[in-house]
N, CA, C and O of each residue as an XYZ file, in Angstrom:
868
protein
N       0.554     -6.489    -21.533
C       0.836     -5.933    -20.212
C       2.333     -5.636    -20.094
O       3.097     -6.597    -20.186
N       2.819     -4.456    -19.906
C       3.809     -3.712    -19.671
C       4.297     -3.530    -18.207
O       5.373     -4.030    -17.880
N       3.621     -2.901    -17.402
C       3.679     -2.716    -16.007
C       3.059     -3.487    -15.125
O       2.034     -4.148    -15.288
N       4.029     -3.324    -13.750
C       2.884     -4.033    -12.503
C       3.607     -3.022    -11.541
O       4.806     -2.794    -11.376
N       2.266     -2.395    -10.852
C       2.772     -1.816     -9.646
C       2.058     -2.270     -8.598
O       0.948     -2.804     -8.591
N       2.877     -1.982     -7.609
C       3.025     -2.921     -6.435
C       2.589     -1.578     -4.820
O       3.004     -0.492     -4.414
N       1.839     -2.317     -4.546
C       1.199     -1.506     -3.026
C       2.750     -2.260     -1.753
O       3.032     -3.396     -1.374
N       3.151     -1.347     -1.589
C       4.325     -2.331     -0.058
C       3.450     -2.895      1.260
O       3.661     -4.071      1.553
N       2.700     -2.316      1.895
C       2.575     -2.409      2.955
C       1.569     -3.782      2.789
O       0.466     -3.470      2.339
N       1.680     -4.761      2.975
C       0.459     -5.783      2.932
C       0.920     -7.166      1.884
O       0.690     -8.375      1.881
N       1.831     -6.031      0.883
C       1.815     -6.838     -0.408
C       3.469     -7.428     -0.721
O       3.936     -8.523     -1.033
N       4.007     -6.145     -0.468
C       5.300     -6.648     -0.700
C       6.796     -6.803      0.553
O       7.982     -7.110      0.436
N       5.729     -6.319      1.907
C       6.744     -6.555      3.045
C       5.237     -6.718      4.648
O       4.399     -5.819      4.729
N       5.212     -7.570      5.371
C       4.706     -7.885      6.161
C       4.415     -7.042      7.417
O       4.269     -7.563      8.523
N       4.320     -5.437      7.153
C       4.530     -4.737      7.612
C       3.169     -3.902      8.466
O       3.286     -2.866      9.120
N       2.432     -4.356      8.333
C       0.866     -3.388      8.595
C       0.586     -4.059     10.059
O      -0.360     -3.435     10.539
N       1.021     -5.077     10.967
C       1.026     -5.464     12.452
C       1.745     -4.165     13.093
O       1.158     -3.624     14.030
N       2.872     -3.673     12.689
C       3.757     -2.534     13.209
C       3.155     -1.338     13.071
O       2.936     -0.597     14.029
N       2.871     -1.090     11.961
C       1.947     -0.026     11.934
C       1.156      0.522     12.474
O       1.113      1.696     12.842
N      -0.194     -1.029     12.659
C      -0.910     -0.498     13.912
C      -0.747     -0.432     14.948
O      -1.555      0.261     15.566
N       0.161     -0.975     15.580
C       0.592     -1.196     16.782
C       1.332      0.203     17.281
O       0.943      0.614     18.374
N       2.346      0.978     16.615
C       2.535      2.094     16.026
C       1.146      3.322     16.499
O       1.130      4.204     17.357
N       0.266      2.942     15.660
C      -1.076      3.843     15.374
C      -1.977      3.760     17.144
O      -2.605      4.685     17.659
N      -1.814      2.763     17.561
C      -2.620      2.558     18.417
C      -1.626      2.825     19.458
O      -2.305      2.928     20.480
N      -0.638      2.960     19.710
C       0.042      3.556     21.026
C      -0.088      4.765     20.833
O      -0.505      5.259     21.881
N       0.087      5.790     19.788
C       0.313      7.126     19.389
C      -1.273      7.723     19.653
O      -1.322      8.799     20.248
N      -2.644      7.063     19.228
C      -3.746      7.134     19.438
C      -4.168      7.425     21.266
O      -4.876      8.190     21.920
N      -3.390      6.478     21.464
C      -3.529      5.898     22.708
C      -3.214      7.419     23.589
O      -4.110      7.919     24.269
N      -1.680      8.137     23.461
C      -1.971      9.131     24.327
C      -2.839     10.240     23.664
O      -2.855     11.278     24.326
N      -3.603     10.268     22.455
C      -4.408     11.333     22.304
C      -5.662     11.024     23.128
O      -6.570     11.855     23.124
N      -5.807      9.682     23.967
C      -6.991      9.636     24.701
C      -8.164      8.656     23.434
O      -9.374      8.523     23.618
N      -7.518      8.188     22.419
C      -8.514      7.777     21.670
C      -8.032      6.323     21.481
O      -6.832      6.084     21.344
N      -9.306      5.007     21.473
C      -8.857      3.737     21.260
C      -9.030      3.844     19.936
O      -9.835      4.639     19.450
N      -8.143      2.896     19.104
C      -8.265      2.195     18.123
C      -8.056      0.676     17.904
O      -6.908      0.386     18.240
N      -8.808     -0.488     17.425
C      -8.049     -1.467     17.229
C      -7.052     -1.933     15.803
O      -6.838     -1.212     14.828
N      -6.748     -2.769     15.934
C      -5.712     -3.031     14.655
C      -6.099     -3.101     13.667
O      -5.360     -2.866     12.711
N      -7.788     -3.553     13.447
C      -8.590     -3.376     12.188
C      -8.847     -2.363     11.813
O      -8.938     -2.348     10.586
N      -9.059     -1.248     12.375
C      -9.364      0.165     12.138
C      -8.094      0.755     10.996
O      -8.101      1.383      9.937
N      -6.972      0.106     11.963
C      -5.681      0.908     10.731
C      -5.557      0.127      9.391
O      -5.057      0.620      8.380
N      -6.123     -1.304      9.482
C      -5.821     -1.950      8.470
C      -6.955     -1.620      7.089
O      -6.846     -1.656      5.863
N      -7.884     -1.345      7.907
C      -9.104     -0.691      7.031
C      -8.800      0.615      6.369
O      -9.632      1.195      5.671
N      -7.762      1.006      6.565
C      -7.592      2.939      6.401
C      -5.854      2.578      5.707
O      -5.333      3.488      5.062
N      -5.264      1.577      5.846
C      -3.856      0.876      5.349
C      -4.034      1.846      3.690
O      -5.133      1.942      3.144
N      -3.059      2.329      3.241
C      -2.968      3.510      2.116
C      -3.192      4.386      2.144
O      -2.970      4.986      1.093
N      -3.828      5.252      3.357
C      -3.873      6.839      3.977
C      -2.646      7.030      4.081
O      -1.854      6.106      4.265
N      -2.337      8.146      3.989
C      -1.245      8.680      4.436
C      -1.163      9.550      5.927
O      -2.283     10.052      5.822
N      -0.754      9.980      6.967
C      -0.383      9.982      8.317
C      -1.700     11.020      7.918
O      -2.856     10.599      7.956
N      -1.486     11.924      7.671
C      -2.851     13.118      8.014
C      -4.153     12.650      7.701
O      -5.168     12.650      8.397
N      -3.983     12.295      6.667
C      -5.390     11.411      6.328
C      -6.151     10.667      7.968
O      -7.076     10.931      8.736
N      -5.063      9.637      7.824
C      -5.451      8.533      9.061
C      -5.697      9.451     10.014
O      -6.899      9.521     10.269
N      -4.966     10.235     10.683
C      -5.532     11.018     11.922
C      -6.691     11.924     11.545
O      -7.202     12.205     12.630
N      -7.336     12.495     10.642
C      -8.404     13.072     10.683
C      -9.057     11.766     10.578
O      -8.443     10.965     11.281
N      -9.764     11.385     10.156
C     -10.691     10.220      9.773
C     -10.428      9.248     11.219
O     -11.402      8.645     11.669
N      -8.909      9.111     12.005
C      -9.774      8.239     13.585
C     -10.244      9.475     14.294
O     -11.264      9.154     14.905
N      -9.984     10.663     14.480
C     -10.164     11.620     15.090
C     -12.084     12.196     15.373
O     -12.909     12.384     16.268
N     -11.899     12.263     13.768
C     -13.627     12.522     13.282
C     -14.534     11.179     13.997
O     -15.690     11.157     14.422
N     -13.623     10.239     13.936
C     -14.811      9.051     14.427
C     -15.324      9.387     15.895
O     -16.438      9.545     16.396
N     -13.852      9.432     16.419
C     -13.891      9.861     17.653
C     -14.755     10.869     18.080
O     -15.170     10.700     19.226
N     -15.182     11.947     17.455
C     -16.161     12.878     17.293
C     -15.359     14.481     18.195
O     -15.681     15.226     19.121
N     -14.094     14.335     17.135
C     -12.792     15.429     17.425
C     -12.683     15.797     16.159
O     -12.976     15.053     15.223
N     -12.251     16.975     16.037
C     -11.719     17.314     14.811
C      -9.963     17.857     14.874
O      -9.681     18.707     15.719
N      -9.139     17.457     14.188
C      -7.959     17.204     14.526
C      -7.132     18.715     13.872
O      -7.151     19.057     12.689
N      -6.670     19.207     14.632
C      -5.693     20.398     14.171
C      -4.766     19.935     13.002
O      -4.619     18.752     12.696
N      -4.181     20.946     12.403
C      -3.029     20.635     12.192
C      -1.702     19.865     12.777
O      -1.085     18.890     12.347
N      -1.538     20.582     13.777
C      -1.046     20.236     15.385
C      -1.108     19.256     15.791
O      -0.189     18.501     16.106
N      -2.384     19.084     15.858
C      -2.416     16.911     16.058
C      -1.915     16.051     15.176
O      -1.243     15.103     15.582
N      -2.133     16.219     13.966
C      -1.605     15.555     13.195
C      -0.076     15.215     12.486
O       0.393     14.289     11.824
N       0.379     16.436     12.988
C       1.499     16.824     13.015
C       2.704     15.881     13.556
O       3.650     15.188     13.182
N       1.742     16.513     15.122
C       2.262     15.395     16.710
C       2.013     14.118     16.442
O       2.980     13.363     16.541
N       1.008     13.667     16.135
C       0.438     12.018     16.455
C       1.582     11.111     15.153
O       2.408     10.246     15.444
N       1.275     11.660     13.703
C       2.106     11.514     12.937
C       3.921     11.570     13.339
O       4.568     10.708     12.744
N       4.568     12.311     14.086
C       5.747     12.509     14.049
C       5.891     11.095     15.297
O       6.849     10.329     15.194
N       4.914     10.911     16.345
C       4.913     10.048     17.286
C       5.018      8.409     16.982
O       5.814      7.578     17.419
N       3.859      8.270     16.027
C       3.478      6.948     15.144
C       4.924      6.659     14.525
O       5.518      5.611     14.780
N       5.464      7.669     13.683
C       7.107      6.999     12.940
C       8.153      6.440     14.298
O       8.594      5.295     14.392
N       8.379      7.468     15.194
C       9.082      7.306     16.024
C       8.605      5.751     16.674
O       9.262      4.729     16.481
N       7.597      5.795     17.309
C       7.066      4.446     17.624
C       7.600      2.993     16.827
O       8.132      1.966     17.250
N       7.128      3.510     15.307
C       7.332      2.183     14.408
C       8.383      1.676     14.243
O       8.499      0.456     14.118
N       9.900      2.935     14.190
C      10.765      2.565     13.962
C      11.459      2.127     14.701
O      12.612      1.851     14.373
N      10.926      1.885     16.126
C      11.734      1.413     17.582
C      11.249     -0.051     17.365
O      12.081     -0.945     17.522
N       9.946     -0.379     17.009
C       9.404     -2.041     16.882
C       9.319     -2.398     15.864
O       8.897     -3.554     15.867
N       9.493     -2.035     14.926
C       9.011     -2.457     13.824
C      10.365     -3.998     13.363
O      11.497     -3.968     13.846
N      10.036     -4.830     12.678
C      10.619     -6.190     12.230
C       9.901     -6.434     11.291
O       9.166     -7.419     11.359
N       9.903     -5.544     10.051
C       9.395     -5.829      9.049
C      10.510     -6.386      7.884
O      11.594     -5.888      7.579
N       9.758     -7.757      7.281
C      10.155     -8.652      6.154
C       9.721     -8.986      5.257
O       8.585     -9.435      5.410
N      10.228     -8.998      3.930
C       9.496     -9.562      2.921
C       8.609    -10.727      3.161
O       8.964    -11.710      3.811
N       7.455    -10.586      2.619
C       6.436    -12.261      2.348
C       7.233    -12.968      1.919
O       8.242    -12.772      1.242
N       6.666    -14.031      2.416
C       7.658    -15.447      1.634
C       7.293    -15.095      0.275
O       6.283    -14.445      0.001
N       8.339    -15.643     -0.788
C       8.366    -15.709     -2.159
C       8.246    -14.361     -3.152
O       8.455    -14.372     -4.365
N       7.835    -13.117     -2.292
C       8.267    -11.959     -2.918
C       9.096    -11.536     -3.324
O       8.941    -10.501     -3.974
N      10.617    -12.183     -3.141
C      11.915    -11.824     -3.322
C      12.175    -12.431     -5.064
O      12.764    -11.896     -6.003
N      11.334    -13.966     -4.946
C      11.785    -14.575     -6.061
C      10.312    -14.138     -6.934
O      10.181    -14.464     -8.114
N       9.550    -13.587     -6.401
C       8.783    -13.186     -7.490
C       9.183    -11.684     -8.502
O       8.793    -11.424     -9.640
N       9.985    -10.973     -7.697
C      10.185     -9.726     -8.452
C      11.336    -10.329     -9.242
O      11.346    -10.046    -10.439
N      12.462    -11.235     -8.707
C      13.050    -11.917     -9.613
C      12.747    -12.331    -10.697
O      13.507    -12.128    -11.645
N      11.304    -13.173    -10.896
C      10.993    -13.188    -12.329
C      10.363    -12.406    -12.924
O      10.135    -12.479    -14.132
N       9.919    -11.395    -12.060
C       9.026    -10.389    -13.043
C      10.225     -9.019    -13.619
O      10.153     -8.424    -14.695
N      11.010     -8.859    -12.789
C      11.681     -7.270    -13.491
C      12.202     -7.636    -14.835
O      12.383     -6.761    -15.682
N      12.479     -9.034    -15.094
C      13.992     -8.473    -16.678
C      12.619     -8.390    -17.590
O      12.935     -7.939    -18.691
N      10.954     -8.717    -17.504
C       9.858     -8.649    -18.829
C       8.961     -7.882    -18.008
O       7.825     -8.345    -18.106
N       9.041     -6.629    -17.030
C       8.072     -5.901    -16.805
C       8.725     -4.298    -16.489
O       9.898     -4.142    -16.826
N       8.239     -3.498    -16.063
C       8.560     -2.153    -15.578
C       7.834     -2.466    -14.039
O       6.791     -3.117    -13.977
N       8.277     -2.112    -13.237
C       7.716     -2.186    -11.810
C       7.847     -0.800    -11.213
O       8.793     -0.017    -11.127
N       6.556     -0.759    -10.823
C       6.618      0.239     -9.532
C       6.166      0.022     -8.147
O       5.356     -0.904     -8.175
N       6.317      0.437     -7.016
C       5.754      1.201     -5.576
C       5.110      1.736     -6.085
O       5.295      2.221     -7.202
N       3.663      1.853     -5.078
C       2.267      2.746     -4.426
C       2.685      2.788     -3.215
O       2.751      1.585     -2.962
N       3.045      3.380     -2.197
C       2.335      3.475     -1.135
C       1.744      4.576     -0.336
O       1.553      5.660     -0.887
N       1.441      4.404      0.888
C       0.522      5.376      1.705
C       1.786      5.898      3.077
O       1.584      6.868      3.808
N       2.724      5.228      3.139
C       3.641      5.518      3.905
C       4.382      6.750      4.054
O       4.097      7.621      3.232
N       5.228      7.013      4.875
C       6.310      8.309      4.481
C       7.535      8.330      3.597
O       8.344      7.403      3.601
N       7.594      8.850      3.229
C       9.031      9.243      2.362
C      10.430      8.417      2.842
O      10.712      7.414      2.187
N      11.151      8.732      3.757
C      11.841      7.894      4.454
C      11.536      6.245      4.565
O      12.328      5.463      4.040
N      10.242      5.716      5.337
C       9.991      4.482      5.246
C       9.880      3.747      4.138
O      10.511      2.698      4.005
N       9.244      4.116      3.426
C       9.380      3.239      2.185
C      10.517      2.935      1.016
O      10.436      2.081      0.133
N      11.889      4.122      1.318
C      12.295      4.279      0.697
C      13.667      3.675      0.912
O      14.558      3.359      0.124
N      13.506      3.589      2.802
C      14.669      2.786      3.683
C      13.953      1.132      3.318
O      14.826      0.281      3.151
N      12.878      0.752      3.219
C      12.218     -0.262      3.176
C      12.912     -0.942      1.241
O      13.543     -1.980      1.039
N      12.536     -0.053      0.344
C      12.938     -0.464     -0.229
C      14.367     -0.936     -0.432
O      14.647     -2.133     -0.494
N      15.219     -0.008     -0.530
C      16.633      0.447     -0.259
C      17.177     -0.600      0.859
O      18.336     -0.391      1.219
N      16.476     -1.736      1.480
C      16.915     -2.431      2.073
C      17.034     -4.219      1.428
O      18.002     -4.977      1.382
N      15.298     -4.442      0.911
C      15.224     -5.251      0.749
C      14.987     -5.260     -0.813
O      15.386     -6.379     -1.135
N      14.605     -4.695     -1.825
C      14.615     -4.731     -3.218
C      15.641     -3.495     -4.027
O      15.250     -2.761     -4.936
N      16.553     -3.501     -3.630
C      17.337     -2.214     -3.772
C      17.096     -2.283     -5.527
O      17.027     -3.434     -5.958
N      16.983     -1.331     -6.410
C      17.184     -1.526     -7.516
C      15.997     -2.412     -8.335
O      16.138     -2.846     -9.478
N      14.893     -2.568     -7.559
C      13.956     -3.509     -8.493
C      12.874     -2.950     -9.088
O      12.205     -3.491     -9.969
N      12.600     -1.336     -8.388
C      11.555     -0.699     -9.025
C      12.387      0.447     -9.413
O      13.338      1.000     -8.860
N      11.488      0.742    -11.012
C      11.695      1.689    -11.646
C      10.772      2.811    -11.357
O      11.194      3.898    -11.751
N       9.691      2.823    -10.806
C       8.953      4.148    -10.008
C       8.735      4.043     -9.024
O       7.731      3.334     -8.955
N       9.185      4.427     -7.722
C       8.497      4.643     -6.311
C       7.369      6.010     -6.120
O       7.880      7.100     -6.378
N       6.556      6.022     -5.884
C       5.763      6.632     -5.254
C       5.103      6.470     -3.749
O       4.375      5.515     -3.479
N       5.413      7.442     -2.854
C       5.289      7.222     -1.469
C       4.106      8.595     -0.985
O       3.774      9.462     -1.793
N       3.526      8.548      0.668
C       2.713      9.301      0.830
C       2.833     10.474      0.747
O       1.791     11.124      0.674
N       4.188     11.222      0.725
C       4.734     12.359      0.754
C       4.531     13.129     -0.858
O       4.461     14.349     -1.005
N       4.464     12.177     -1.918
C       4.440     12.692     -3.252
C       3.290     12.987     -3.443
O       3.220     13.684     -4.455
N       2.196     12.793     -2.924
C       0.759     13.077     -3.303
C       0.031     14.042     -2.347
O       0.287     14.013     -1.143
N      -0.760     14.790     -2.801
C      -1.607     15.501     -2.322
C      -2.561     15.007     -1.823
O      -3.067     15.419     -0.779
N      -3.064     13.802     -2.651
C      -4.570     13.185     -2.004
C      -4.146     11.679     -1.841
O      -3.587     11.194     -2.825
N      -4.299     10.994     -0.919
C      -3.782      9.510     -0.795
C      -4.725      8.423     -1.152
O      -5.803      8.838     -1.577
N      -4.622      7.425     -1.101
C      -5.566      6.313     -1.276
C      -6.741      6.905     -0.801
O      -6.528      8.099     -0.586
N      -8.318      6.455     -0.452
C      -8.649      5.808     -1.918
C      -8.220      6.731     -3.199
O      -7.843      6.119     -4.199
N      -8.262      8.649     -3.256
C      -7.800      9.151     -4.218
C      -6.790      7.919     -5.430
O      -5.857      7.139     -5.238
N      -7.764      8.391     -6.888
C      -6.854      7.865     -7.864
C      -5.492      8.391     -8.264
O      -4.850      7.934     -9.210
N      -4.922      9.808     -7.147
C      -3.741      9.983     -7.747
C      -2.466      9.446     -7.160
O      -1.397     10.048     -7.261
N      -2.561      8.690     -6.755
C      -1.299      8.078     -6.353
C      -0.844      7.008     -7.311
O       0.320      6.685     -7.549
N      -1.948      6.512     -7.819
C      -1.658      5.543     -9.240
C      -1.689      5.742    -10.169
O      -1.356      4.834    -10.930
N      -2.165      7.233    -10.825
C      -2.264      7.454    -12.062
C      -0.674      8.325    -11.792
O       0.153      8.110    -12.678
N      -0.388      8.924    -11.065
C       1.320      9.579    -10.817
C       2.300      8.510    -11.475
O       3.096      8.475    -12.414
N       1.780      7.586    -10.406
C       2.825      6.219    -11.294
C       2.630      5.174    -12.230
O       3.262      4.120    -12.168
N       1.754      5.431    -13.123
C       1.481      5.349    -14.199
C       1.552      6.259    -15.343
O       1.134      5.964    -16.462
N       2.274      7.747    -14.923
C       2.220      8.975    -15.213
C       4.086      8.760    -15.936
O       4.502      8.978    -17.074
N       4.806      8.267    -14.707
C       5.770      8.126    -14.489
C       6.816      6.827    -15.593
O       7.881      6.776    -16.208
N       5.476      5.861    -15.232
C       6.222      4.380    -16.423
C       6.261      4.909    -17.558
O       7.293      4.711    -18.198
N       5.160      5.762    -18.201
C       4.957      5.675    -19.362
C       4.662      4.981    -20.320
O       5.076      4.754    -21.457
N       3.473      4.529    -19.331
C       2.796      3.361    -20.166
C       1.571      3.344    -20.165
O       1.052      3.782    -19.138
N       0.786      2.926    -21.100
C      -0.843      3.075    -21.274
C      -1.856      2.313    -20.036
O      -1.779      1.132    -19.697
N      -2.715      3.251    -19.540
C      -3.276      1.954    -18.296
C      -3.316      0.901    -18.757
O      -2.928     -0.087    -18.133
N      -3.791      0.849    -19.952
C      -4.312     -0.362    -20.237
C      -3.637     -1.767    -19.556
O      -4.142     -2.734    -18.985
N      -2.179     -1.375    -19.920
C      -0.521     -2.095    -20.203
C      -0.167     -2.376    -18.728
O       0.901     -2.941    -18.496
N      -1.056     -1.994    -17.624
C      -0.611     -2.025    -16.122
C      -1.432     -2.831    -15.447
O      -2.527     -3.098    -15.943
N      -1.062     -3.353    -14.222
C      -2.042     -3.996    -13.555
C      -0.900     -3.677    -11.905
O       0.308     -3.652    -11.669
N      -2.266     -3.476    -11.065
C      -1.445     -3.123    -10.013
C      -1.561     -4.684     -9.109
O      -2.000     -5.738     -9.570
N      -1.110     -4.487     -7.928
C      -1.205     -5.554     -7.327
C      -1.465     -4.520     -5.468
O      -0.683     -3.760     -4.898
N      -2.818     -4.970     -5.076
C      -3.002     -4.781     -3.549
C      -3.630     -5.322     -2.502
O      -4.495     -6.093     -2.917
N      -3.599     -5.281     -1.453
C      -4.237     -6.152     -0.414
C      -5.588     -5.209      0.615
O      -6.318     -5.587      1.531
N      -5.428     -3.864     -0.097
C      -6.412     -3.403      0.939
C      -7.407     -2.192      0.408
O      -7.268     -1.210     -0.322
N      -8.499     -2.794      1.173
C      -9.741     -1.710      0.394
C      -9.658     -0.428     -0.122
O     -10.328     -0.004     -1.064
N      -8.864      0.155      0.481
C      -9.253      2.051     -0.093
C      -7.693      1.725     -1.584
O      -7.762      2.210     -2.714
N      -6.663      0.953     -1.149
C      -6.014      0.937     -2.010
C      -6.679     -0.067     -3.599
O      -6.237     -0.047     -4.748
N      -7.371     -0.526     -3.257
C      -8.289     -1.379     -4.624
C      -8.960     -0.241     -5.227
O      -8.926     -0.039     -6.441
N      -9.686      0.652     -4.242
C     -10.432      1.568     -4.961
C      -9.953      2.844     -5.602
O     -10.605      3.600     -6.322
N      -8.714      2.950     -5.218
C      -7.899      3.761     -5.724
C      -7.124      3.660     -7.150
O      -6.848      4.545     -7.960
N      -6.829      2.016     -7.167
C      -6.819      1.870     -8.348
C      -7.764      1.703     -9.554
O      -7.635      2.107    -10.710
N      -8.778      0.975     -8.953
C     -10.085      1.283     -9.686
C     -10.502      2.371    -10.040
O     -11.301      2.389    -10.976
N     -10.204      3.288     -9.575
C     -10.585      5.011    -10.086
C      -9.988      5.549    -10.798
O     -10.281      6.565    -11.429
N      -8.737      4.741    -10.805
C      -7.571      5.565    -11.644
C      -7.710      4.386    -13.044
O      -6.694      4.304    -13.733
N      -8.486      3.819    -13.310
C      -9.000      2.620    -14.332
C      -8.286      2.060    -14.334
O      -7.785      1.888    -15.445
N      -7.843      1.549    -13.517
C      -6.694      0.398    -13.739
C      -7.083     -0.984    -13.142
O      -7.376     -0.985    -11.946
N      -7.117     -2.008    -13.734
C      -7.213     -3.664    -13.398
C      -6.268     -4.015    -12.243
O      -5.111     -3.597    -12.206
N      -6.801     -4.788    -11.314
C      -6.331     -4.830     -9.517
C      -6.016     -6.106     -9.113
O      -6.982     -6.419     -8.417
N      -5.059     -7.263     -9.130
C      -5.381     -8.040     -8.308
C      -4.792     -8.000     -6.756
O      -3.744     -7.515     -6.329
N      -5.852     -8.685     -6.089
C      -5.373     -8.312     -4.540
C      -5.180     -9.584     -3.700
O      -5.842    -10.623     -3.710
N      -4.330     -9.311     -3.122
C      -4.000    -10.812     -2.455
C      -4.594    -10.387     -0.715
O      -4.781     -9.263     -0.252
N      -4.741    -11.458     -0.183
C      -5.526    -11.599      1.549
C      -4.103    -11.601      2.088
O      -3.195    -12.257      1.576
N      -3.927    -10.540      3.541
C      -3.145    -10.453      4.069
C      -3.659    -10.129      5.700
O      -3.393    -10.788      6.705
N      -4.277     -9.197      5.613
C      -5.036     -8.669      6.909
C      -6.077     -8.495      7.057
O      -6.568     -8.214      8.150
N      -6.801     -8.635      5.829
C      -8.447     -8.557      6.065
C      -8.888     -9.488      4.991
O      -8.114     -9.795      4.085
N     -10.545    -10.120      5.081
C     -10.441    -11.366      4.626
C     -11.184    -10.907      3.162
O     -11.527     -9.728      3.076
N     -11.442    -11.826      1.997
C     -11.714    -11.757      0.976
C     -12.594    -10.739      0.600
O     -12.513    -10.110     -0.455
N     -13.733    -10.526      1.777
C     -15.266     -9.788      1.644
C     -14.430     -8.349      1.418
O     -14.637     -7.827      0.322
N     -13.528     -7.659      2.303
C     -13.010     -6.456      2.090
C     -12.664     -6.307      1.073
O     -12.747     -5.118      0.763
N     -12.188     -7.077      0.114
C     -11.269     -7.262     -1.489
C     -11.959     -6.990     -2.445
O     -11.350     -6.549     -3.419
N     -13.640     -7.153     -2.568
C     -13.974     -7.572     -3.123
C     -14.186     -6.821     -4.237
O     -14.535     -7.514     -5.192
N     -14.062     -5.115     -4.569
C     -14.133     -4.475     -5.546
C     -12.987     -4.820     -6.427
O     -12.850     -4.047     -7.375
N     -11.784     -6.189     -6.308
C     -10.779     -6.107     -6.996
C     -11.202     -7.139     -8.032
O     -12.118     -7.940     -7.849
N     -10.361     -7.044     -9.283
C     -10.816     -7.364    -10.485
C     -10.396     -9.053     -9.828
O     -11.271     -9.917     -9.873
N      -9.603     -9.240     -9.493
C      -9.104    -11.174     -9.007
C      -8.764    -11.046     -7.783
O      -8.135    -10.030     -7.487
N      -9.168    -12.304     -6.447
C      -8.348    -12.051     -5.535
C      -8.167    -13.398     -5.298
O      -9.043    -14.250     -5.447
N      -6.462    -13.696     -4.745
C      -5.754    -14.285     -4.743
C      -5.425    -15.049     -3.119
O      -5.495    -14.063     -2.385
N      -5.139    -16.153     -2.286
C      -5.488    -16.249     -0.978
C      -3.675    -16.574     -0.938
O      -3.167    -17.444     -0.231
N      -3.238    -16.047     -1.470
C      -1.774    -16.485     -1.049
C      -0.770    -15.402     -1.884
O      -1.199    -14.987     -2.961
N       0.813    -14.843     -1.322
C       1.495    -14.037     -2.248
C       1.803    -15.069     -2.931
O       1.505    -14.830     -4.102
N       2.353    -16.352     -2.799
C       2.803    -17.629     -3.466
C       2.356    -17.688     -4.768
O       3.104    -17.996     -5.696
N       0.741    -17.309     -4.958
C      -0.146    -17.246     -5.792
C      -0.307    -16.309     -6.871
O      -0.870    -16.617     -7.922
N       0.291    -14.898     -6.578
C       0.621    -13.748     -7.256
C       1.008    -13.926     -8.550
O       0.417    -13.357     -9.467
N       2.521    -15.116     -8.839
C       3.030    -15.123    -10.402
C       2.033    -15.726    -10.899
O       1.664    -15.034    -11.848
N       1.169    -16.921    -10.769
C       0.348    -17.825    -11.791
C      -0.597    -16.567    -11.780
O      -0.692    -16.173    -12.942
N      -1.337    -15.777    -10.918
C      -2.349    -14.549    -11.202
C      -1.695    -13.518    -12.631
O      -2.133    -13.509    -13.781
N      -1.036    -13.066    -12.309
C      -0.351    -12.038    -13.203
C      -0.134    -12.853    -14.267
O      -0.460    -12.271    -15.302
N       0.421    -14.340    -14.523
C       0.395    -14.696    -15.873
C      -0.948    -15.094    -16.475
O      -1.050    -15.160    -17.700
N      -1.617    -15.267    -15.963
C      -2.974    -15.571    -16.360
C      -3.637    -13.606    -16.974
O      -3.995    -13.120    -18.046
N      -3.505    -13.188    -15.813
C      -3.625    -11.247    -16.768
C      -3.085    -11.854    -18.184
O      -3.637    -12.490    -19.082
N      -1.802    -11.389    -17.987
C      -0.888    -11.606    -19.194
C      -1.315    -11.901    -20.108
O      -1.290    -11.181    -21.106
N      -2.041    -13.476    -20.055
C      -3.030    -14.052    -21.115
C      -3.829    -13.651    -21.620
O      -4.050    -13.786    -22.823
N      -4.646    -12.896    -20.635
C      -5.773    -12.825    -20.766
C      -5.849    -10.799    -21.843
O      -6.661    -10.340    -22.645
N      -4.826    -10.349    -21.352
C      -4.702     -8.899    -22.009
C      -4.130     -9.480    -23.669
O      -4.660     -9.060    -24.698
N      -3.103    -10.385    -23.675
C      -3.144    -10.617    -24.668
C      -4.309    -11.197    -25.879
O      -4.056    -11.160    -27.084
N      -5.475    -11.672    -25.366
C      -6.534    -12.769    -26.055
C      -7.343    -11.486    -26.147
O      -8.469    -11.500    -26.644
């Protein structure tokens, strides 16, 4: 094992409470409820994505225009509340993983956020970012992980991602890649297409060294 890439929102900063909270005020003046599970269930869409798919539920079909608006509304929103922080022990986990791995970002976020997100709290620890803006098709789509796996230059085999949320498990699963997912916002049953799941980030290094082992045997 060569690589580990890393999903942010869930996994590597505590950030998906803001989000929805974010999602559901911006929802809110389109006249449509959402609760906080709804966004956490859809967590790796990227802004257009998410607004067609609550929209359609809603039994709307969303312009360009809406998505546009609701999307430009949702950032503005997030970035007025948002108090997002690393998980405990994520700081010292990329500590031991960068000097014997290649690391990357997945996420479903915007360009800016993830990139101020990183650039804040892991400045310099990943060697590929990939954000929602680089992809055409977002989570579950497999191309957001095979891009950055495109990018390491390294054989799937040699990768293992790390995520906390359904469409992002299946995304890596499509893109053949081995998943472990740690519980953050939704409970184990949602996880469950992932190859290991883990009930703590604490838990993450003994997971990944056990891969390790196990790719090696």
């Amino acid at each position: 094992m060569k690589a580990i890439i890393f999903d942010m929102d869930g996994v590597l900063v505590d950030s998906m409470p803001y989000h929805a909270d974010a999602w559901i005020q911006a929802f809110a003046d389109a006249g449509i409820k959402v609760e906080k599970r709804d966004i956490y269930e859809l967590e790796g869409s990227n802004h257009m994505q998410t607004v067609d798919i609550i929209f359609r539920r809603a039994g709307r079909v969303p312009t360009y225009k809406d998505a546009e608006e609701l999307s430009k509304k949702k950032i503005e929103i997030f970035n007025r509340i948002e108090h997002v922080r690393p998980f405990n022990g994520i700081k010292e986990l990329l500590a031991e993983l960068a000097p014997k791995y290649s690391l990357a970002v997945v996420s479903g976020s915007n360009h800016n956020t993830v990139h101020d997100l990183m650039d804040t709290f892991f400045p310099g620890a990943f060697k590929v970012i990939i954000d929602g803006d680089d992809v055409h098709k977002s989570k579950p789509d497999p191309e957001p992980y095979l891009m950055a796996v495109e990018q390491l230059f390294v054989p799937k085999k040699e990768c293992i991602v790390i995520e906390n949320a359904p469409l992002g498990i299946r995304s890596a699963k499509s893109a053949g890649l081995r998943c472990i997912a740690v519980v953050a916002y939704l409970g184990r049953e949602s996880l469950k297409e992932a190859d290991l799941i883990v009930d703590s980030h604490r838990d993450l290094l003994s997971a990944i060294q056990a891969e390790k082992r196990s790719s090696i045997n």
